[in-house]
C-alpha positions as CSV (number, residue, x, y, z in Angstrom):
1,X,0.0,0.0,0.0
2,X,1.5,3.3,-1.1
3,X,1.8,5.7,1.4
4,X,-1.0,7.9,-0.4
5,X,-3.3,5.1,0.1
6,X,-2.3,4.1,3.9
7,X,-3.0,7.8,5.0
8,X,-6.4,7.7,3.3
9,X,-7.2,4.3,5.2
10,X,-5.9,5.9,8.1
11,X,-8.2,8.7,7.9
12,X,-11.3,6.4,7.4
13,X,-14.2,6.1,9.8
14,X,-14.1,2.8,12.4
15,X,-17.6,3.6,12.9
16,X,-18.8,3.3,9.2
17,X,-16.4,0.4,8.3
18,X,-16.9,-3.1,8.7
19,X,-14.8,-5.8,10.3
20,X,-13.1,-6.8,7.4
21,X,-12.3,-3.4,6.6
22,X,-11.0,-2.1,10.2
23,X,-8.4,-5.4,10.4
24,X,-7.1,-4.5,6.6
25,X,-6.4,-0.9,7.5
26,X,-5.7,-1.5,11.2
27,X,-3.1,-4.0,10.6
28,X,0.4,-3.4,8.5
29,X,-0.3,-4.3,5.0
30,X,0.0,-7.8,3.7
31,X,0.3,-8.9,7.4
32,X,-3.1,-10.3,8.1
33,X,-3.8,-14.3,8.1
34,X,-7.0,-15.4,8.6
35,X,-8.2,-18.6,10.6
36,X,-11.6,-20.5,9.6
37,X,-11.8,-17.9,6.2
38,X,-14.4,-17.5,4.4
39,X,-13.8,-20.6,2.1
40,X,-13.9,-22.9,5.7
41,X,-17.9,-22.3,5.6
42,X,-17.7,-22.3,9.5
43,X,-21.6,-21.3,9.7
44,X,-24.1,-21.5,12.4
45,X,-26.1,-24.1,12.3
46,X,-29.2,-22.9,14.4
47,X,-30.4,-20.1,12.1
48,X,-32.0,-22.0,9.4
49,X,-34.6,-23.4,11.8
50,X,-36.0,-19.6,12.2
51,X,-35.7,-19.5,8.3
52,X,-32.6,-16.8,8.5
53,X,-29.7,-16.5,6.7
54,X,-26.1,-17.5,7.7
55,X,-22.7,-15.8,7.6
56,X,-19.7,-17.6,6.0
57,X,-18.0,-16.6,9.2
58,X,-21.1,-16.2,11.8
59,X,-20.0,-12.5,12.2
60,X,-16.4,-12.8,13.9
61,X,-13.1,-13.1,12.0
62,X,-9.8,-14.9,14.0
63,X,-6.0,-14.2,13.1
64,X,-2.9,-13.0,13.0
65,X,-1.2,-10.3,11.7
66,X,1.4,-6.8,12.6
67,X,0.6,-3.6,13.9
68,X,3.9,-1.3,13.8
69,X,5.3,-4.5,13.3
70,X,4.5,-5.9,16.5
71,X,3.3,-9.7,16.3
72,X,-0.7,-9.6,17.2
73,X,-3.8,-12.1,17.2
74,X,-6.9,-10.3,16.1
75,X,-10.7,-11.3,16.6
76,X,-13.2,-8.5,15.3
77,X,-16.8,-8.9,15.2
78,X,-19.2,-8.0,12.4
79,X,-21.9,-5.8,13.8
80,X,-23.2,-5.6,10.2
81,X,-24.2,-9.4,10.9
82,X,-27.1,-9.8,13.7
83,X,-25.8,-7.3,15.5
84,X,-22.4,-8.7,15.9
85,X,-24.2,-10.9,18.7
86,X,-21.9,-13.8,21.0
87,X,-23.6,-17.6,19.6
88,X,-22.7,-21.1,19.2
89,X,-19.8,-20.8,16.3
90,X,-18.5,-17.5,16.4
91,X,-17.9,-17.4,20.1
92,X,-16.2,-20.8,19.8
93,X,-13.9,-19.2,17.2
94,X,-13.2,-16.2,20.4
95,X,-12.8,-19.1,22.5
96,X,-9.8,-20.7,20.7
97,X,-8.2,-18.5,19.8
98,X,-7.6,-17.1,23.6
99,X,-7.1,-20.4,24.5
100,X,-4.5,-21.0,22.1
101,X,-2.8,-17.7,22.9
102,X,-2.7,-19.2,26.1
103,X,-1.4,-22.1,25.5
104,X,0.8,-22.1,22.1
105,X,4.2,-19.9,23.1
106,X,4.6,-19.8,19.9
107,X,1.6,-17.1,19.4
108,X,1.9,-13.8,19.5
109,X,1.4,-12.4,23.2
110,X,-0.9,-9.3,22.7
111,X,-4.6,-10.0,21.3
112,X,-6.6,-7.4,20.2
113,X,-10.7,-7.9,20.1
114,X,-12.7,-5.1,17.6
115,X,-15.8,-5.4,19.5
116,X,-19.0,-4.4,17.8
117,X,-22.1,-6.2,19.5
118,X,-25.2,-5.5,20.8
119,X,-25.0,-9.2,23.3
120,X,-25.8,-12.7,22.7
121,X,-28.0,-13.7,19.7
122,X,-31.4,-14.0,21.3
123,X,-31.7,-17.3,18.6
124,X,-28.9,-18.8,20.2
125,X,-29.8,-17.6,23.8
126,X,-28.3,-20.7,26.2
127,X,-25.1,-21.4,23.9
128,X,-24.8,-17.4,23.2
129,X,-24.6,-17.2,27.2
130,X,-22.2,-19.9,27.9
131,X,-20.2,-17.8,25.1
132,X,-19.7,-15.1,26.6
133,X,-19.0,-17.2,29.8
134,X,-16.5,-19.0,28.1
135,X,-14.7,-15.9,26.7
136,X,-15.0,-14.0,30.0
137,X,-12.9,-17.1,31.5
138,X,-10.7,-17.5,28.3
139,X,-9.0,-13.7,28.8
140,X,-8.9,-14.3,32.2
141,X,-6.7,-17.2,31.6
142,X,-5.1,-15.6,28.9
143,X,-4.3,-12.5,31.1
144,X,-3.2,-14.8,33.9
145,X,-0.9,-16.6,31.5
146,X,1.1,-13.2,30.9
147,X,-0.9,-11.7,27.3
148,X,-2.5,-8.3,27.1
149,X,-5.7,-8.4,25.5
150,X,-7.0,-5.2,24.3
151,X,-10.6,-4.4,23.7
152,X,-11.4,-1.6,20.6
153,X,-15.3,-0.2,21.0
154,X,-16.4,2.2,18.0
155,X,-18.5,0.4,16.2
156,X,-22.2,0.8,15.0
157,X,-23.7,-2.1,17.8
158,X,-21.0,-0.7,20.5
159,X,-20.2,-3.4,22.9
160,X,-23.7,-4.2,25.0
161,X,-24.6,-7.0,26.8
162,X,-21.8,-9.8,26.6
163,X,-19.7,-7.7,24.8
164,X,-19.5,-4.9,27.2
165,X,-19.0,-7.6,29.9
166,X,-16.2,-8.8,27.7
167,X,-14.6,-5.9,27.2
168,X,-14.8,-4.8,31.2
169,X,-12.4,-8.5,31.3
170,X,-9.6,-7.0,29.2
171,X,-6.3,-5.4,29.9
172,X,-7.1,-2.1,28.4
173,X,-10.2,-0.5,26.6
174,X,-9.9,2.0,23.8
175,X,-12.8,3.7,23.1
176,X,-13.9,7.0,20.6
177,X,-16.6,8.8,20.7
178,X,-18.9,6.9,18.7
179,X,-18.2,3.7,20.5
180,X,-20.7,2.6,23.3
181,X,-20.3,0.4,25.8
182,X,-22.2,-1.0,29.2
183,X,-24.2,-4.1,30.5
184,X,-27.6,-3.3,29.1
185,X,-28.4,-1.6,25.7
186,X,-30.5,1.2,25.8
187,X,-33.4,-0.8,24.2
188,X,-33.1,-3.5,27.0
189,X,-33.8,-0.7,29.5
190,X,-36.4,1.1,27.9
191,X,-38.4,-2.2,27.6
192,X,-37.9,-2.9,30.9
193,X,-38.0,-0.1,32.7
194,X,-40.3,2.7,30.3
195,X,-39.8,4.9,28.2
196,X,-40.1,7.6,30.4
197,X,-37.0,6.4,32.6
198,X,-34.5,6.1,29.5
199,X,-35.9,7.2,26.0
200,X,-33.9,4.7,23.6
201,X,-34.8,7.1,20.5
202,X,-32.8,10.1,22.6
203,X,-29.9,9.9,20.8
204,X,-27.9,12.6,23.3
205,X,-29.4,10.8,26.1
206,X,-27.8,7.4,24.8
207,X,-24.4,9.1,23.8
208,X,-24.3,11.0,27.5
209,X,-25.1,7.4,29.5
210,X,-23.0,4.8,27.6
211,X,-20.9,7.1,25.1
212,X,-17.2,7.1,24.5
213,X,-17.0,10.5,26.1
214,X,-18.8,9.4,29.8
215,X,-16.9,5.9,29.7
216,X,-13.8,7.5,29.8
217,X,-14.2,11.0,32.3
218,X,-15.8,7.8,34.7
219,X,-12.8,5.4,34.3
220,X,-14.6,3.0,32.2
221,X,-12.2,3.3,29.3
222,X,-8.5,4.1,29.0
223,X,-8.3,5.7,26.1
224,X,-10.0,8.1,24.0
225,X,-10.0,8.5,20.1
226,X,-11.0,10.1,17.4
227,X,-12.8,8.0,14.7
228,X,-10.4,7.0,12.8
229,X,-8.4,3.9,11.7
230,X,-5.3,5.8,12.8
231,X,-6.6,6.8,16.0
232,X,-6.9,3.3,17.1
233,X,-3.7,2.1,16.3
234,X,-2.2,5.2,18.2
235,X,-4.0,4.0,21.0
236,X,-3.0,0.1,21.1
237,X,0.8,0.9,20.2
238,X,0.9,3.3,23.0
239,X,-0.9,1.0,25.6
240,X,1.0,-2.3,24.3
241,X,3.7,-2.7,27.1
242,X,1.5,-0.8,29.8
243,X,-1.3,-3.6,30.4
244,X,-1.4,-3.9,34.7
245,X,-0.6,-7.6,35.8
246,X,-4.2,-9.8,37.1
247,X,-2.9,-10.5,40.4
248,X,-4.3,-9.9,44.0
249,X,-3.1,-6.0,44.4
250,X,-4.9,-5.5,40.9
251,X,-7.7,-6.6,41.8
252,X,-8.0,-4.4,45.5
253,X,-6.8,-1.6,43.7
254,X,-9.9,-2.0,40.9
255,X,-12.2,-2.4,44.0
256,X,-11.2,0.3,45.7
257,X,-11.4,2.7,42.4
258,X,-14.8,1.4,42.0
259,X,-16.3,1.8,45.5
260,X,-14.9,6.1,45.4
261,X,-16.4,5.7,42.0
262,X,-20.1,5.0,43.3
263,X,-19.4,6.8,46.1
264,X,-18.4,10.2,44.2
265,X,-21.0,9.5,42.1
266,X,-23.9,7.2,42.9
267,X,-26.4,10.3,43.6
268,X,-25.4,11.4,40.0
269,X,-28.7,11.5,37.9
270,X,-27.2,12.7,34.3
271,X,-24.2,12.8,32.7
272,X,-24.0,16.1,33.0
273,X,-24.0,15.8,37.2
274,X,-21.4,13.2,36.9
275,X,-18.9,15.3,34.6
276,X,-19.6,18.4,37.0
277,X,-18.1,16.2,39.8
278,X,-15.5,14.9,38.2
279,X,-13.9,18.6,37.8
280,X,-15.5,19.3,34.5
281,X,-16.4,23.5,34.3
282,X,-18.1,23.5,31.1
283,X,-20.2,20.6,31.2
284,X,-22.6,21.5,28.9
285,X,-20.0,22.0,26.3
286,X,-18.3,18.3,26.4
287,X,-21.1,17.1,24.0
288,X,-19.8,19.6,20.9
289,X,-16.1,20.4,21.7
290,X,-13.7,18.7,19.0
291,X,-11.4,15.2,20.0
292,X,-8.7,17.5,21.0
293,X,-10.6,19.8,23.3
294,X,-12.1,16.7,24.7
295,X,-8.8,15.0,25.0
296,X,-7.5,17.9,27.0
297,X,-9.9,17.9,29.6
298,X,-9.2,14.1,30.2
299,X,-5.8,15.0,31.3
300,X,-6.7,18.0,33.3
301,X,-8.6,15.8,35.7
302,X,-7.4,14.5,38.5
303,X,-7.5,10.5,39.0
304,X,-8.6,10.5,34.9
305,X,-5.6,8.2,34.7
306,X,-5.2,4.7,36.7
307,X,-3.4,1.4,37.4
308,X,-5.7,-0.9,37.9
309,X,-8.6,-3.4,36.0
């Protein structure tokens, strides 16, 4: 790829591209290798029964490639495809390869997951669950075993449900301002709860609760981008070698952060209230302001940067 051409990928949208198109600009050129592709068939076998159509690679791709010529295993979910959702085959396909990772020294020792999912395919709802179960324990284990597993949230599904559970299991979390992330989808709580508590159709609303912004002022993200190809790899090259360890003192010093966190802010009820606690002057501003003047408030705050997860 001519430099002409890299710097055009590297200006493309995450949000508007799809899986296939994030891991071919993401990843140095020519690098990329693919297990199960496309020609493997590796389909679902449960969708047929409600007469719907299957994806040559039930919506997740697995493999290896560079970034910055760093060795790296790569999983990226298709939220083009049922909504990116955790089932039978494609979490199996998640599954091995953090298992391998695990266990092949011969693997690469940083995985990266391009998560774009909305939670576990409702047609698939017992195996989608034990997915997501599965992959939870898998980056444990993985993590354990001394790899840094990196989650990347900007996609059109965000990471909901399994996903964001998935992603709250990582090392690090990079996040831009499109991406969403958190345990229930705004849908999910406007059916349970009414409309009138959270308005899914209020788009501000939704972007102020679960945006990319609000995940990372709160500490649920460790990274903020712009929406771009190159933006993401800035992010993962930079936060490569500073994933924390999953050990004992980890884990108090997550607790900890997340008892002040509810504590600071559990009496929060808007975004708006939260940011205003958390230092921010101009709250009402956060929502326009460009990546940079968002960027720059991040490392004004105090406590905006931690060592834990």
């Amino acid at each position: 790829m001519s430099n002409t051409k890299h710097s055009l990928a590297d200006a493309t949208s995450w949000f508007l591209s799809t899986a296939r198109e994030r891991l071919a600009m993401l990843l140095d050129p020519g690098s990329f290798m693919e297990f199960l592709p496309p020609s493997e068939r590796v389909q679902s076998p449960h969708l047929a029964q409600f007469d719907l159509p299957a994806a040559f690679d039930d919506g997740i791709i697995v493999g290896r490639g560079r970034l910055r010529r760093r060795n790296v295993l790569v999983a990226a979910q298709e939220g083009q495809f049922m909504g990116g959702t955790f089932a039978e085959v494609s979490g199996a396909k998640l599954v091995g390869l953090l298992r391998a990772a695990r266990d092949d020294a011969r693997l690469p020792r940083i995985v990266l997951l391009l998560l774009d999912s909305g939670g576990v395919r409702l047609q698939e709802a017992n195996a989608g669950e034990l997915a997501v179960a599965e992959v939870m324990r898998a980056i444990v284990e993985a993590r354990c075993s001394g790899l840094t597993v990196i989650a990347l949230v900007g996609g059109r599904a965000g990471a909901f449900g399994g996903a964001g559970l998935t992603a709250a299991t990582c090392s690090r979390i990079v996040i831009s301002e499109q991406g969403r992330t958190g345990v229930s989808g705004p849908e999910v709580i406007e059916t349970n709860k009414g409309v009138e508590e959270f308005d899914s159709q209020d788009k501000a609303l939704v972007w102020s609760v679960t945006g990319g912004r609000t995940r990372r002022l709160i500490g649920g993200a460790d990274a903020y981008v712009e929406d771009t190809v190159a933006g993401f790899r800035d992010a993962v090259h930079a936060l490569i070698d500073h994933a924390p360890a999953v050990d004992l003192a980890t884990l108090r010093a997550e607790h900890t952060r997340l008892a002040g966190r509810a504590e600071r802010l559990g009496a929060c009820n808007s975004a708006t209230e939260m940011w205003a606690q958390l230092g921010v002057t101009e709250t009402q501003a956060v929502r326009n302001m460009d990546d940079a003047a968002f960027a720059a408030i991040v490392t004004g705050l105090k406590g905006a940067g931690y060592e834990a997860r």
